[in-house]
C-alpha positions in Angstrom: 0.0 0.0 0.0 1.5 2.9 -1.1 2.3 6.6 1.4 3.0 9.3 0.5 6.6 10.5 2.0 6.3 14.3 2.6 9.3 16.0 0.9 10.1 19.6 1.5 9.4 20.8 -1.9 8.4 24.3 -0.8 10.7 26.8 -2.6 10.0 24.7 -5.7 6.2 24.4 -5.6 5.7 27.9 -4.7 7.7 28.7 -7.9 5.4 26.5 -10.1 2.1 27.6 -8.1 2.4 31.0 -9.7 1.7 30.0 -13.3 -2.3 31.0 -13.2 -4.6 29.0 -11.3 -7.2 31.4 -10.1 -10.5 30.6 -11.3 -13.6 33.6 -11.2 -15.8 30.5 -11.6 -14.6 28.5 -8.8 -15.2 30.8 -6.1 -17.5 29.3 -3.3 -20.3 30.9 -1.4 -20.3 29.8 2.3 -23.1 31.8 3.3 -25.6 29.6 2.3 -24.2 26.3 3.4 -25.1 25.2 6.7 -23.2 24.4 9.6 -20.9 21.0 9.0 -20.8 21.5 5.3 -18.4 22.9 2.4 -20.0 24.4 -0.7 -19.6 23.0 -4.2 -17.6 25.2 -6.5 -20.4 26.5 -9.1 -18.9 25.0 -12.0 -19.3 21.5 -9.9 -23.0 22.7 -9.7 -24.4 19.6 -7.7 -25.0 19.4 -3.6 -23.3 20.5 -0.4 -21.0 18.0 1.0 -20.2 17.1 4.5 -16.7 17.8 5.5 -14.6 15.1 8.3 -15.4 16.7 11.8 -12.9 19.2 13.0 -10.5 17.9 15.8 -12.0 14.5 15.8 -9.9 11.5 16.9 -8.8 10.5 13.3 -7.2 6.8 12.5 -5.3 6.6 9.4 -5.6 3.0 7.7 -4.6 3.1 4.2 -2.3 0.1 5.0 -4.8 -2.3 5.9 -8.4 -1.8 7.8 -9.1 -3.1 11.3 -11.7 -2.1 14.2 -10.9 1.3 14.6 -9.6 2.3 18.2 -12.4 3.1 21.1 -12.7 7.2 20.5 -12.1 7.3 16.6 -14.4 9.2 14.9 -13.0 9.2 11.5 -10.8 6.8 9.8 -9.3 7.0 5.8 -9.3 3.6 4.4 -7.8 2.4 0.8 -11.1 2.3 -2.0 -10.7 -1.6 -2.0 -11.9 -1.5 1.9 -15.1 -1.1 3.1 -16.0 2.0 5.5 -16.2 1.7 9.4 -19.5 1.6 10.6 -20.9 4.3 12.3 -17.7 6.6 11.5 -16.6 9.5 9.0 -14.8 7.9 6.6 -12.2 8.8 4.4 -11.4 7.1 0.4 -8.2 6.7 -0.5 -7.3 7.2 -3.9 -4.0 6.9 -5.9 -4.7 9.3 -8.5 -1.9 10.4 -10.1 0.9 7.8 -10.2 0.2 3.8 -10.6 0.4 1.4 -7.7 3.9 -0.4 -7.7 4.0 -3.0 -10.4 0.4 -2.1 -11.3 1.6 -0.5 -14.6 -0.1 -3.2 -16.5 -3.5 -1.7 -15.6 -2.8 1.4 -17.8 -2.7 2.3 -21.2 1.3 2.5 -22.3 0.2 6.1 -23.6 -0.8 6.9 -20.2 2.5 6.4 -18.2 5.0 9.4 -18.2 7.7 8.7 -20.2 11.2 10.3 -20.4 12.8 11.9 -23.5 14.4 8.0 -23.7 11.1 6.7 -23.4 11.7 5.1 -20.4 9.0 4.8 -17.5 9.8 8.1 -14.8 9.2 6.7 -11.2 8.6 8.1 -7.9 12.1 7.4 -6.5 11.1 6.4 -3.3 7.8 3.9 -4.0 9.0 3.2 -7.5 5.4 4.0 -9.0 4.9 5.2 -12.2 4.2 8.5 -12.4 0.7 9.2 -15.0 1.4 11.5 -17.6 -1.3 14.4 -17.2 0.1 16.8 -19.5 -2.6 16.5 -22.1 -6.2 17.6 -21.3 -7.0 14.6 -23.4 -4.8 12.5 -20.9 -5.5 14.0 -18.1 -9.9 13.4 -19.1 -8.6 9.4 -19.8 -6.7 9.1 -16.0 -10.1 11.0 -14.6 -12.1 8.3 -16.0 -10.6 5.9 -14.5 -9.6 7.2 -11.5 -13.2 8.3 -10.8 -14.5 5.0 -11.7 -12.9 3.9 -7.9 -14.9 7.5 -6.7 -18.0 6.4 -7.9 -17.0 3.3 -5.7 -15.9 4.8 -2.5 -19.9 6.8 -3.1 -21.4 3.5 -3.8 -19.8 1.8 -0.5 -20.7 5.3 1.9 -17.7 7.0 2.4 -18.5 10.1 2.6 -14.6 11.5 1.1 -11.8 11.4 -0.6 -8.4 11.6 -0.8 -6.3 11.5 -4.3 -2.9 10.9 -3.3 0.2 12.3 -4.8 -1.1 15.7 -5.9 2.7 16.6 -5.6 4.0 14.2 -8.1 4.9 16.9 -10.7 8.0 17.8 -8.1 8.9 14.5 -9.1 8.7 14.3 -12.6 12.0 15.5 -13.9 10.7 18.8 -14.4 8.1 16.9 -17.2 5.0 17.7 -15.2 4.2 21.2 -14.0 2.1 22.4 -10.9 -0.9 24.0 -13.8 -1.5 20.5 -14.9 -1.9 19.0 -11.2 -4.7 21.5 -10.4 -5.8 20.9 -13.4 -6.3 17.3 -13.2 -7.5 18.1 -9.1 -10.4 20.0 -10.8 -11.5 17.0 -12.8 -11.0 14.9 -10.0 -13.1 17.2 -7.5 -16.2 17.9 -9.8 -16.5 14.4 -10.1 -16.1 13.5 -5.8 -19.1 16.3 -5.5 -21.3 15.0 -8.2 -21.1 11.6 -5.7 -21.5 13.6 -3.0 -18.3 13.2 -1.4 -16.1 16.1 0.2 -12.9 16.0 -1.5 -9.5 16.4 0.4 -6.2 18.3 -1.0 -3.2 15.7 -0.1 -0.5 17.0 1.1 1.1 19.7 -1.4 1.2 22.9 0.8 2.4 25.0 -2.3 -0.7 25.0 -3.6 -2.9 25.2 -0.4 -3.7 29.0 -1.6 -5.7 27.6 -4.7 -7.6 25.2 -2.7 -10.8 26.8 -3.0 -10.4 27.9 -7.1 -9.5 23.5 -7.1 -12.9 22.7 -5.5 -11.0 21.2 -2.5 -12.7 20.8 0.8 -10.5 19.8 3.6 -6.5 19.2 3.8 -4.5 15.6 4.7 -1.1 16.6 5.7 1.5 14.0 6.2 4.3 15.3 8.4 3.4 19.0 8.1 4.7 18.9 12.0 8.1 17.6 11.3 8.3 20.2 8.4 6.8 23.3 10.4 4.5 23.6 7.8 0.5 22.8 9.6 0.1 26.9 9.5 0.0 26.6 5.5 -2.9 24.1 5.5 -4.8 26.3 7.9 -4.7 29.4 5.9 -6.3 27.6 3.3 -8.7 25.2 5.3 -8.9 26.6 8.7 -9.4 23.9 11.3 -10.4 21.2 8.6 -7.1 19.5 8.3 -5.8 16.0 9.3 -2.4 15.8 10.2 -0.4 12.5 10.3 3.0 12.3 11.4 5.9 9.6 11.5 8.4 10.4 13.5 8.8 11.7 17.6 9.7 14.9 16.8 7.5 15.3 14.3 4.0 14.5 16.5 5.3 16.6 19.6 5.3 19.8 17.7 2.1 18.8 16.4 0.8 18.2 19.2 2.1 21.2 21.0 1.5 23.8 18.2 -2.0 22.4 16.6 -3.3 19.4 19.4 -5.7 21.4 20.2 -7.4 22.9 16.9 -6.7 19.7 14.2 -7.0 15.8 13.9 -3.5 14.8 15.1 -2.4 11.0 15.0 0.9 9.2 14.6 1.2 6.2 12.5 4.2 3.7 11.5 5.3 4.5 8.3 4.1 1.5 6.5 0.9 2.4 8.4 0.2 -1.0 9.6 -1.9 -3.2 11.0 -2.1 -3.5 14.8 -1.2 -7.3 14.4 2.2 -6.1 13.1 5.5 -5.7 15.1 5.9 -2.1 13.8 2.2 -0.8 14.5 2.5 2.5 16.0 -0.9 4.7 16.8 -0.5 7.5 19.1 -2.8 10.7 19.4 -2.1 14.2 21.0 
């Protein structure tokens, strides 16, 4: 099960986020929406959504689901998994790079390819990276992609989370920031049309053009270790999830943002508590 490893791409990302993402028809109108909801963007133009409850004991199981911990009130799970009774629950979705050794299940066209030809990986989960750089391309991955959407509606989760919104900063310079957001939009017009709040993953940079990206609520891997929680709440104000990895890591989460956001630590395999390295711990 693949997790994305925060990487302090800051200086880089906040170079690419300048290149025109404002959107006059994405701008959202809160006044109207009541209390526990996020409005749809109007070029969405279906329902309100409900977004994950603000400071709720969160679980993070996109390694494996299991009964969730006495307390939790909302847990992410991977879209093969069913939902958690009785909880707010999460979809995860890997949206814009292949799982490892699943290149198989794409078109060739599909995967981003080098001036050699050759396959571009994420270095550290070696998964192919999808090539978005087409609007044509970008429509194909969002079919399929929101095929598993459509699912994580069908099975009543109520979000979801497309992982590795920041896998242009791995690209080889091949992908740019403008074509992430605009794969995002596809990707969040088709979470409201199911109903489903839709969650910016990780990708700080672009936490500005949140709202023009139709993006509800903010998961932020290791956003304590990297000082950086302050640039998801700018952008999402108490509706972030923050999951962190290391000691050092969930103490300044804890002690800067433990008692405003959903703070948990997890292993980083994010295992299940049958395994040796399970680790859950919350502020």
């Amino acid at each position: 099960m693949h997790r994305d490893r925060r990487r302090p791409y800051r200086a880089l990302g906040a170079a690419l986020a300048a290149t025109g993402l404002l959107l006059a028809a994405a701008q959202t109108s809160s006044a109207a929406a009541p209390a526990g909801t996020a409005p749809v963007v109007e070029n969405h133009a279906v329902q309100d959504v409900t977004l994950p409850p603000a400071h709720a004991d969160f679980d993070y199981q996109i390694g494996g689901a299991y009964t969730p911990p006495k307390g939790v009130k909302a847990v992410s799970r991977d879209h093969t998994a069913k939902p958690a009774d009785g909880l707010y629950n999460i979809c995860y979705v890997n949206a814009f790079q292949a799982q490892r050794g699943a290149e198989g299940q794409w078109d060739e066209d599909l995967l981003l390819r080098d001036a050699n030809g050759k396959i571009v990986y994420d270095g550290d989960w070696h998964e192919a990276l999808l090539d978005i750089r087409t609007k044509e391309k970008r429509e194909r991955i969002a079919a399929k992609v929101g095929g598993w959407i459509d699912d994580c509606a069908a099975k009543g989760f109520q979000a979801v989370e497309p992982d590795n919104y920041d896998s242009y900063t791995r690209s080889k310079k091949l992908l740019t920031a403008s074509q992430a957001q605009s794969f995002i939009r596809l990707l969040s017009a088709r979470a409201h049309e199911n109903g489903l709040a839709i969650g910016q993953k990780n990708t700080s940079e672009l936490a500005e053009s949140a709202a023009a990206n139709g993006l509800d609520f903010a998961v932020a891997e290791q956003c304590g270790q990297y000082d950086e929680c302050d640039e998801y709440t700018e952008a999402f104000g108490d509706e972030v999830i923050v999951i962190e990895y290391t000691d050092e890591g969930f103490a300044n989460a804890c002690e800067k943002w433990g008692d405003q956001l959903s703070v948990v630590r997890r292993d980083e395999d994010v295992s299940t508590p049958d395994k040796a390295e399970y680790v859950r711990e919350t502020c």
